[in-house]
C-alpha positions as CSV (number, residue, x, y, z in Angstrom):
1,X,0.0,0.0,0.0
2,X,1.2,3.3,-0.8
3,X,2.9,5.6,2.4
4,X,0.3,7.9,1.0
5,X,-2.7,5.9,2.1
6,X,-1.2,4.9,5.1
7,X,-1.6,8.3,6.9
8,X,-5.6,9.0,8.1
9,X,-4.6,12.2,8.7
10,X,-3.2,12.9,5.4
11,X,-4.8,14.5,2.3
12,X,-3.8,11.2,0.4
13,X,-5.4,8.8,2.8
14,X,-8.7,10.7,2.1
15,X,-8.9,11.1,-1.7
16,X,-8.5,7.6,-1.3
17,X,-11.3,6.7,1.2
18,X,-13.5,9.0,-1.2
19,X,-12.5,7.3,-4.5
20,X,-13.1,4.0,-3.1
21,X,-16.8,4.5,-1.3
22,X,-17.6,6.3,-4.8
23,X,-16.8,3.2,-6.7
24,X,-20.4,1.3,-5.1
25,X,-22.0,3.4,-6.8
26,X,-20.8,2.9,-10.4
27,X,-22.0,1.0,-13.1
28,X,-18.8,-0.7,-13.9
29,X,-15.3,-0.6,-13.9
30,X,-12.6,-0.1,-16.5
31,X,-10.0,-2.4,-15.8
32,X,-5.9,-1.9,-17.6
33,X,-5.1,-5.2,-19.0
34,X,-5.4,-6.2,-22.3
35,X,-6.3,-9.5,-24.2
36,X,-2.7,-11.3,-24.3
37,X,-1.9,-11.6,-21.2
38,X,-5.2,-12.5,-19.0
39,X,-7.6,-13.5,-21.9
40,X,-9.3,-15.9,-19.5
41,X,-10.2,-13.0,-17.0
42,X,-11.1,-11.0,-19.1
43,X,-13.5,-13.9,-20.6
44,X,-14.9,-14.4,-17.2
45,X,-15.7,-10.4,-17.1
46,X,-17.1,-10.7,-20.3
47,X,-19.4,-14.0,-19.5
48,X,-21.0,-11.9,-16.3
């Protein structure tokens, strides 16, 4: 985990905190992969 994020008093620690509780409420997620190196993951996504 980043030093960053490790701080709860820092500015860091609380972007994070925010980002993550924001992510329930999305649709989806983009995930930074591509095809030729986890083309069975990214199957599964796929599938549901």
């Amino acid at each position: 985990m980043p030093e960053a994020v490790k701080d709860r008093e820092g500015k860091g620690y609380k972007v994070f905190l925010d980002m993550a509780t924001s992510m329930k409420e999305s649709d989806g997620v983009i995930i930074n992969t591509f095809d030729a190196i986890e083309a069975r993951a990214l199957k599964a996504l796929k599938a549901g």
